[in-house]
C-alpha positions as CSV (number, residue, x, y, z in Angstrom):
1,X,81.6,-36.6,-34.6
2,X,83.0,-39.5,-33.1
3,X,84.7,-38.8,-29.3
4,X,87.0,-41.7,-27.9
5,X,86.7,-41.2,-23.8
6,X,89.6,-42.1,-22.0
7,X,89.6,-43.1,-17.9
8,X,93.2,-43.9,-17.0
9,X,94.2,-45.8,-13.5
10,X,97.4,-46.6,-12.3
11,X,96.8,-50.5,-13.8
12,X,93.9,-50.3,-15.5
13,X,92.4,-48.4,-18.3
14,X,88.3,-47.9,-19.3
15,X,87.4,-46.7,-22.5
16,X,84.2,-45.5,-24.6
17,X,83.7,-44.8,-28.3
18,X,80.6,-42.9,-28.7
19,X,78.9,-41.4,-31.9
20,X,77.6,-37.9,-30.7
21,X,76.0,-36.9,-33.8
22,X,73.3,-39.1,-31.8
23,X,75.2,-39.6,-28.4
24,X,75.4,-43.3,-29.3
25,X,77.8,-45.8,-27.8
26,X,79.6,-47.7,-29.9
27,X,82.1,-50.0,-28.0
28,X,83.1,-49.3,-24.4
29,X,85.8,-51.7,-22.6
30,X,88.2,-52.1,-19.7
31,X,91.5,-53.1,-19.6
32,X,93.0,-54.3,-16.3
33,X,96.3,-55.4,-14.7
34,X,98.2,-53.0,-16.9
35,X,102.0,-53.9,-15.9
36,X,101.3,-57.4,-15.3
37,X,102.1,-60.6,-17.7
38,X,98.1,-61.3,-16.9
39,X,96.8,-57.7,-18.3
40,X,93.1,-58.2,-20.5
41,X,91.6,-56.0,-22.1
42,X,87.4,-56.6,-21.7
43,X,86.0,-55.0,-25.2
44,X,81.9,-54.9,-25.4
45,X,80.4,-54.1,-28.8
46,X,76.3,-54.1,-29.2
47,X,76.1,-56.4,-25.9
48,X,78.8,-59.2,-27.0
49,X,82.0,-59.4,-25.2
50,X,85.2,-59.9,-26.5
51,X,88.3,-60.7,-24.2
52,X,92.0,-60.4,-25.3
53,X,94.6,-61.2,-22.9
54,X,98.2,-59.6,-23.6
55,X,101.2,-58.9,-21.6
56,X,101.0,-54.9,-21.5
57,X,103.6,-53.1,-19.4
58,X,102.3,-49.6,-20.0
59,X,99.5,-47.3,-20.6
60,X,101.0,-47.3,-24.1
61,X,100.8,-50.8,-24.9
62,X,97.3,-50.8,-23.3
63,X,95.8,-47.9,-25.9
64,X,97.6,-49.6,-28.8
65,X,95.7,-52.9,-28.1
66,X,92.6,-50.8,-27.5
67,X,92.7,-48.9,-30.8
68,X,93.0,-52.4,-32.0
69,X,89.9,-53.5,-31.0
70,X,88.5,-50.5,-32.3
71,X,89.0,-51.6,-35.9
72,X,88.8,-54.7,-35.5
73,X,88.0,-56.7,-38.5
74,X,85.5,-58.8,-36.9
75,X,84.0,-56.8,-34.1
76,X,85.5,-53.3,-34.8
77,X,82.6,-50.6,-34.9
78,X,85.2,-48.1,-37.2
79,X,86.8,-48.9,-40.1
80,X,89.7,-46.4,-39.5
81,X,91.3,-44.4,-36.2
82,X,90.9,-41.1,-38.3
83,X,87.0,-41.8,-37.7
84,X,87.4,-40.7,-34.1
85,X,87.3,-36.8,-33.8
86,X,88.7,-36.0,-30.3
87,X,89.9,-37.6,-27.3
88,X,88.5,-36.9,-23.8
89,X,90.3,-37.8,-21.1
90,X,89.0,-37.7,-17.8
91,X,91.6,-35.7,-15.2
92,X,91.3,-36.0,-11.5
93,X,92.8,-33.4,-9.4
94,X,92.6,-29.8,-11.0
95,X,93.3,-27.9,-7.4
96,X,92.2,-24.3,-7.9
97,X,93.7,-24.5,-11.4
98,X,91.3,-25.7,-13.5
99,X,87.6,-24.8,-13.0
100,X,86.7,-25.9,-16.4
101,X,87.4,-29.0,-19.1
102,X,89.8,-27.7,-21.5
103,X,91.6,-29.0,-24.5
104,X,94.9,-29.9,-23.6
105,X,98.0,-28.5,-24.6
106,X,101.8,-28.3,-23.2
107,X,101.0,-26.1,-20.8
108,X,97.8,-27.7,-19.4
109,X,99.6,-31.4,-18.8
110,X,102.4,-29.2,-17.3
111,X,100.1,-27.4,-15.0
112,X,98.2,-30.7,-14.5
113,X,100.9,-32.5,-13.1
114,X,102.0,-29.5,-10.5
115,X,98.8,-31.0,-8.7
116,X,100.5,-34.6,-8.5
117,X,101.0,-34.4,-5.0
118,X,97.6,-34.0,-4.2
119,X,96.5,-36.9,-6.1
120,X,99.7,-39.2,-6.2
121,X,97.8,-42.5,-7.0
122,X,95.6,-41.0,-10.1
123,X,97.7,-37.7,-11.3
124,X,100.5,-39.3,-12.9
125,X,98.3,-42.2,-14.5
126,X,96.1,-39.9,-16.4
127,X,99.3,-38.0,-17.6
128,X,100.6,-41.6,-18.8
129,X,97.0,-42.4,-20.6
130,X,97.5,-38.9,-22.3
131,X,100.7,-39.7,-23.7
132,X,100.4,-42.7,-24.9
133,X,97.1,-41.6,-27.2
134,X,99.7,-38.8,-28.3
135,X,102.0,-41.1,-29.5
136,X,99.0,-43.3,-31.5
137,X,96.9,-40.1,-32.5
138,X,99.5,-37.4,-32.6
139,X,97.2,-35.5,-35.2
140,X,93.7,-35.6,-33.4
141,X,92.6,-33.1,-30.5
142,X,92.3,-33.9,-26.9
143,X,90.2,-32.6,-23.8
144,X,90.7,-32.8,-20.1
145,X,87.7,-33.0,-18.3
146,X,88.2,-32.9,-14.2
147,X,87.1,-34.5,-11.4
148,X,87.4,-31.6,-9.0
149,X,86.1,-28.3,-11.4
150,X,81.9,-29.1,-10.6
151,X,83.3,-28.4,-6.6
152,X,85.2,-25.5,-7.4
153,X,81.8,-23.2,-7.0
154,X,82.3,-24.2,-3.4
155,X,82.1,-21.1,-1.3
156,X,85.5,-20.9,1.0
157,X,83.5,-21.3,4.6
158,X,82.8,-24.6,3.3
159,X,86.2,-25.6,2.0
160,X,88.3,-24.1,4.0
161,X,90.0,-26.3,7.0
162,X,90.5,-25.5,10.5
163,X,94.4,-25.0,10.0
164,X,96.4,-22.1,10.2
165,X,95.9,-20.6,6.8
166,X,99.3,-20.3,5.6
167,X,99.0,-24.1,4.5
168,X,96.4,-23.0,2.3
169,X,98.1,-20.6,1.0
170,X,101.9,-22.4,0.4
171,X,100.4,-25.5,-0.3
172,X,96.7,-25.6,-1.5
173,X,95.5,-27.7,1.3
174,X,91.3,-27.0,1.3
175,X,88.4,-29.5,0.2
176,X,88.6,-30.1,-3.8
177,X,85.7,-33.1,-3.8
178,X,85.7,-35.5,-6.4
179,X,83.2,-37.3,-8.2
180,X,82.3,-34.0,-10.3
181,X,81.1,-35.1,-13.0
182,X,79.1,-38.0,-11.8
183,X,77.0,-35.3,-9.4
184,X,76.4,-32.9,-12.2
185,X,75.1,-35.6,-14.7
186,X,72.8,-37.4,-12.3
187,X,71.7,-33.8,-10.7
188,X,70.9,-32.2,-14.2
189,X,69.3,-35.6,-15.2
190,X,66.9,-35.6,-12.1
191,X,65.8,-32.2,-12.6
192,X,64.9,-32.9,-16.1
193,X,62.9,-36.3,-15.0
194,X,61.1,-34.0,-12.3
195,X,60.4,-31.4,-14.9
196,X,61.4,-28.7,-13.2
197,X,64.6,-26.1,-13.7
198,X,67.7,-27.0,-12.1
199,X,67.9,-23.3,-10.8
200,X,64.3,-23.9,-8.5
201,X,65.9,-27.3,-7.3
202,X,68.1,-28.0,-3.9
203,X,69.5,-31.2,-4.0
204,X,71.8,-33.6,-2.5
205,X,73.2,-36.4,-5.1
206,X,74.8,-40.0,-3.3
207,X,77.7,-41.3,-5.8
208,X,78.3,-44.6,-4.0
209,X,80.5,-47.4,-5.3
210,X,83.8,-48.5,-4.5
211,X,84.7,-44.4,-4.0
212,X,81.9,-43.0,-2.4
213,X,81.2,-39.3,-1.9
214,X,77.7,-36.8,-1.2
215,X,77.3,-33.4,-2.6
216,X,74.9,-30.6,-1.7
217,X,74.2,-29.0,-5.3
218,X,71.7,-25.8,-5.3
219,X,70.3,-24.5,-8.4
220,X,73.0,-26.6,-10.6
221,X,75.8,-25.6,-8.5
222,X,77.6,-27.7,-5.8
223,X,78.3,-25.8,-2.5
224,X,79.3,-28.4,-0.7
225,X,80.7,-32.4,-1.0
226,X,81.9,-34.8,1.7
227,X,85.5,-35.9,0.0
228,X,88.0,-33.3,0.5
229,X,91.7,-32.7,-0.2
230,X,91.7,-35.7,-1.4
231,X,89.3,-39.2,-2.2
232,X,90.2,-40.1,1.2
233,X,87.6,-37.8,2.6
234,X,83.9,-38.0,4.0
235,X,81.9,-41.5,4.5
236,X,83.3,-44.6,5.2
237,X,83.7,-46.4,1.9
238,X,85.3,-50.3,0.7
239,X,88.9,-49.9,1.6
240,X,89.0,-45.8,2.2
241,X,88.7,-44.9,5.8
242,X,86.6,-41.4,5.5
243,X,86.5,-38.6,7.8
244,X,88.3,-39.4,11.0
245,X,89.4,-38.0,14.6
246,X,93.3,-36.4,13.3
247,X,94.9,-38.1,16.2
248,X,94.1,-41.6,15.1
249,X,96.7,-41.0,12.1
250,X,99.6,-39.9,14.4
251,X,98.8,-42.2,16.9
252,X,98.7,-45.3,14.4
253,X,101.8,-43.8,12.9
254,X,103.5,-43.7,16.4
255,X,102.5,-47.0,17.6
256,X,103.5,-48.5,14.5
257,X,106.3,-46.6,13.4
258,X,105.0,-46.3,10.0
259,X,105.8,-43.8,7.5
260,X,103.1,-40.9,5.9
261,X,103.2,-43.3,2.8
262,X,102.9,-46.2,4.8
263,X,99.8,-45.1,6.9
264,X,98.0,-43.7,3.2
265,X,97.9,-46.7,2.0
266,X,96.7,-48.0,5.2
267,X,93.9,-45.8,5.3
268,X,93.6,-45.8,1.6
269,X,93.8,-49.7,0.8
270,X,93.5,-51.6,3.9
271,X,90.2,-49.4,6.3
272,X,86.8,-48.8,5.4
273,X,84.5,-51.5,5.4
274,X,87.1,-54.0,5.0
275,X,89.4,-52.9,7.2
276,X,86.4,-53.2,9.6
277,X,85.5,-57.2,8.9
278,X,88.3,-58.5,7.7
279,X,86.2,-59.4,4.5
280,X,87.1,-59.6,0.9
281,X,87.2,-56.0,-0.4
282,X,84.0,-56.4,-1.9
283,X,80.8,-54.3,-1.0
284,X,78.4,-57.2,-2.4
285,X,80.1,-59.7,-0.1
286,X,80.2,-57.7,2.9
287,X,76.4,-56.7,2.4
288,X,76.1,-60.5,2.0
289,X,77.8,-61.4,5.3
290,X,75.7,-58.5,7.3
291,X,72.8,-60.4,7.4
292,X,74.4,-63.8,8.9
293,X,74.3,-64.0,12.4
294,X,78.0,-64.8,12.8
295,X,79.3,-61.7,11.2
296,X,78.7,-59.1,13.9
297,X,81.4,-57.3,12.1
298,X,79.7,-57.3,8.9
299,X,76.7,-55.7,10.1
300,X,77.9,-53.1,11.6
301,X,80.4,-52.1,9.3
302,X,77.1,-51.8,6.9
303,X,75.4,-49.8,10.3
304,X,78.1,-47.4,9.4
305,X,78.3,-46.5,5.4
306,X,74.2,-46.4,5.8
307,X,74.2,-44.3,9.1
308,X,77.4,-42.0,7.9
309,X,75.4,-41.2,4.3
310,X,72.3,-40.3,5.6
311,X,74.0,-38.2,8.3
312,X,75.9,-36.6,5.4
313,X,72.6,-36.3,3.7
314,X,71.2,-34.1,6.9
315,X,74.1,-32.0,7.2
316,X,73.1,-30.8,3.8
317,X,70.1,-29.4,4.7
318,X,72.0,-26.8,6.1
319,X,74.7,-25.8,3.2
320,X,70.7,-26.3,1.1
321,X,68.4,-24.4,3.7
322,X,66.2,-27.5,2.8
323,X,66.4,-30.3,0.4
324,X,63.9,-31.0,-2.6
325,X,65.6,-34.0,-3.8
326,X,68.6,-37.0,-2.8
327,X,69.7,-39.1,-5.9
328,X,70.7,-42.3,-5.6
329,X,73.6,-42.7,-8.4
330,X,77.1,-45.4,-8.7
331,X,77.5,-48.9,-8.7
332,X,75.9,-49.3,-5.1
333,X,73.7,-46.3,-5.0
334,X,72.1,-48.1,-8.4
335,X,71.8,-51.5,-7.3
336,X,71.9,-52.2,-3.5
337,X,68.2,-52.5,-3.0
338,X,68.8,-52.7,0.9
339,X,71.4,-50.4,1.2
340,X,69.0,-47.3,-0.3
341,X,66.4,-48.7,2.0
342,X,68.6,-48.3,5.5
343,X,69.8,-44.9,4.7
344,X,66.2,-43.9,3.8
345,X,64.6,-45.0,6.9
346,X,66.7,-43.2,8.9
347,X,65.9,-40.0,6.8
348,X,62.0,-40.7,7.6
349,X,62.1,-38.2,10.1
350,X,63.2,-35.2,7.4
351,X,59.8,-36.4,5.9
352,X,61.4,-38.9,3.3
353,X,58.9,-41.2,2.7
354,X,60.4,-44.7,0.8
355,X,58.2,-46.7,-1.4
356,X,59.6,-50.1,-0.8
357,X,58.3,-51.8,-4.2
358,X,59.4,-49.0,-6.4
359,X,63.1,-49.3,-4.4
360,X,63.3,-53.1,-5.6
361,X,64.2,-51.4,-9.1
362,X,67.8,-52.0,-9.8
363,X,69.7,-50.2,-12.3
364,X,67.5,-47.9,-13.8
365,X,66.1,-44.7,-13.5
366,X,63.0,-45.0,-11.4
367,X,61.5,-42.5,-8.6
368,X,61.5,-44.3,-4.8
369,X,59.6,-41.9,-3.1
370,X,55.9,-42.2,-2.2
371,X,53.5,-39.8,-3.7
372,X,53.1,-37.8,-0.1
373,X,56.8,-37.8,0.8
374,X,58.3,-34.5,1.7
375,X,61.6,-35.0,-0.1
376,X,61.9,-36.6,-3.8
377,X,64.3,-39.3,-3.9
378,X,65.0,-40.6,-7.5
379,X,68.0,-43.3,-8.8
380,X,69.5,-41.9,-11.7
381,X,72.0,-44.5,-13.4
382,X,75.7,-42.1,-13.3
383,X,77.0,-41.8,-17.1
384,X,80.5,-39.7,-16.5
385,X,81.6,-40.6,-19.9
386,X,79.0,-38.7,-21.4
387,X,79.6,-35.9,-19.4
388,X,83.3,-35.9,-20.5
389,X,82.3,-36.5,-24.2
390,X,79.5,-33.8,-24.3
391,X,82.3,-31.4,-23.1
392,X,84.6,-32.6,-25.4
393,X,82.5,-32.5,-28.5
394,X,82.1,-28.8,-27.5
395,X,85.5,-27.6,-27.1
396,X,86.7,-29.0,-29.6
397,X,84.1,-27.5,-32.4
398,X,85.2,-24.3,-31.1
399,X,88.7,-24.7,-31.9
């Protein structure tokens, strides 16, 4: 069985064919600035890249060009689209209706798009990347698999806000986290490279990258996560502001008359890290500029993601009762030597215990704790589309 897995933005579109008679990866690609007479599509096939720029104005055009590649005659890995089996898509924001991936029908997209408002920026792109594999593969299943069901075994004290209650109830407004499927891979993978069952295990997973969000997972189950109605939420992150003190949003909004879209995509675009420096919104840069004496800025907007994750990390001890194990997973929680090494040093007093040439490992799965530390910590490399496929693959053999 073949399973095409589908990860729709608003202008950009990632993709991976995988054979999971084996759980082998075919091709996997990106295609970016969907709308735009510059849109490329980035198509990798047995570790060769193949580039194809094309003016694509939708999501449409996009999946067209990608099915293309596909079956390509020089680099295609099928020879024909009825090769693939199913479709997994990968949904963001559930709310409380969806708890599980399932295979999407009528209803489901109609359901799915009744949470729009909670996710306005990724919502309505998914339901766009759905479509448009409709109209190519009209004839071949499809699953949704979301971002928000791993949370959804959250118990209410912890995702419940300090509001009159009534808002919950008219409107849904609670902690959803997001990230699901990136913290159950990575904490199901760790427990199997420990060797223990997931069931015995308390542990608290790190997804950073450009989104960036903890979660407290005990015996397979997530009880608590730092984003929250939204992927605004929790630790400082790029260009997302995190967690802050409600009053700086109306006062910002007063001061400078700005509108409640205006000021979300000022916390969601322009704060964080680079709102701090000023910087190019790029984490390797700003890490970069952190160490040079004339970026005060720079340092400690890194002070800040480091201090805020292991902070994070400590409040979970309590949701836990105790931590076995922190995982280190995401673009910067796999590679960022020195960033794994700052928030780990100021967990040295929970009895974490860093072996600094072990941590020099990038990208792979390799266990940075020393042999007498008190608490396991492990990076696990994050592989979401697997996740979304595995789920796939079984729904869809149970239709």
């Amino acid at each position: 069985m073949k399973i095409l897995v589908v990860n729709c933005g608003s202008s950009s579109l990632k993709y991976q064919l995988i054979d999971m008679e084996n759980e082998t990866l075919l091709a996997k690609g990106n295609f970016e600035r969907i709308g735009e007479q510059e849109a490329f599509v980035t198509h990798k096939v047995a570790g060769e890249k193949y580039v194809t720029k094309s003016p694509v104005m939708n999501h449409e055009e996009a999946i067209k060009i990608v099915l293309e590649q596909l079956v390509h005659k020089d680099y295609g890995v099928i020879k024909d689209l009825s090769e693939i089996s199913a479709v997994g898509h990968r949904l963001v924001h559930g709310g409380e209706i969806f708890n599980k991936s399932v295979q999407i029908t009528e209803e489901v997209i109609e359901k799915y798009a009744s949470c729009s408002s909670l996710a306005p920026l990724h919502n309505p792109a998914t339901i766009l990347g759905i479509r448009a594999c409709q109209k190519e593969m009209p004839n071949i299943p499809m699953v949704g698999v979301f971002d928000t069901a791993f949370h959804q075994t959250m118990p209410k004290e912890n995702y419940l806000y300090p509001i009159p209650y009534e808002f919950y109830e008219k409107y849904g407004i609670r902690k959803y986290g997001f990230h699901g499927t990136s913290h159950q891979y990575v904490s199901k993978r760790v427990a199997e490279v420990i060797g223990k069952p997931i069931e015995d295990l308390k542990i608290v997973t790190c997804h950073l990258g450009q989104g960036a969000s903890i979660c407290a997972i005990d015996a397979g189950k997530s009880v608590n996560t730092s984003m929250g109605l939204s992927p605004l939420g929790g630790i400082a992150m790029v260009t997302r502001s995190g967690d802050l003190d409600p009053s700086v949003v109306t006062e910002i909004m007063e001061r400078e008359n700005l509108s409640a879209k205006e000021v979300n995509t000022l916390l969601n675009k322009k704060s964080g890290l680079y709102g701090i420096t000023g910087l190019n919104p790029d984490f390797r840069e700003i890490e970069l500029a952190s160490y040079e004496a004339d970026k005060p800025k720079a340092t400690v907007a890194i002070e800040i993601f480091t201090k805020t994750i292991a902070e994070f990390v400590a409040k979970y001890a309590v949701s836990l009762k105790g931590i076995d194990v922190v995982v280190f997973t995401g673009g910067i929680g796999e590679n960022q030597v020195n960033i794994r090494k700052k928030i780990c040093e100021n967990l040295e007093w929970m009895g974490l215990e860093l072996d600094v040439a072990k941590n020099e490992t990038r990208g792979e799965e390799v266990k940075i704790s020393t042999e007498n530390s008190k608490i396991l910590a492990y990076v696990i490399p994050t592989d979401e589309e697997m996740v979304i496929a595995r789920d796939t693959k079984a729904i869809v053999e149970n239709l």
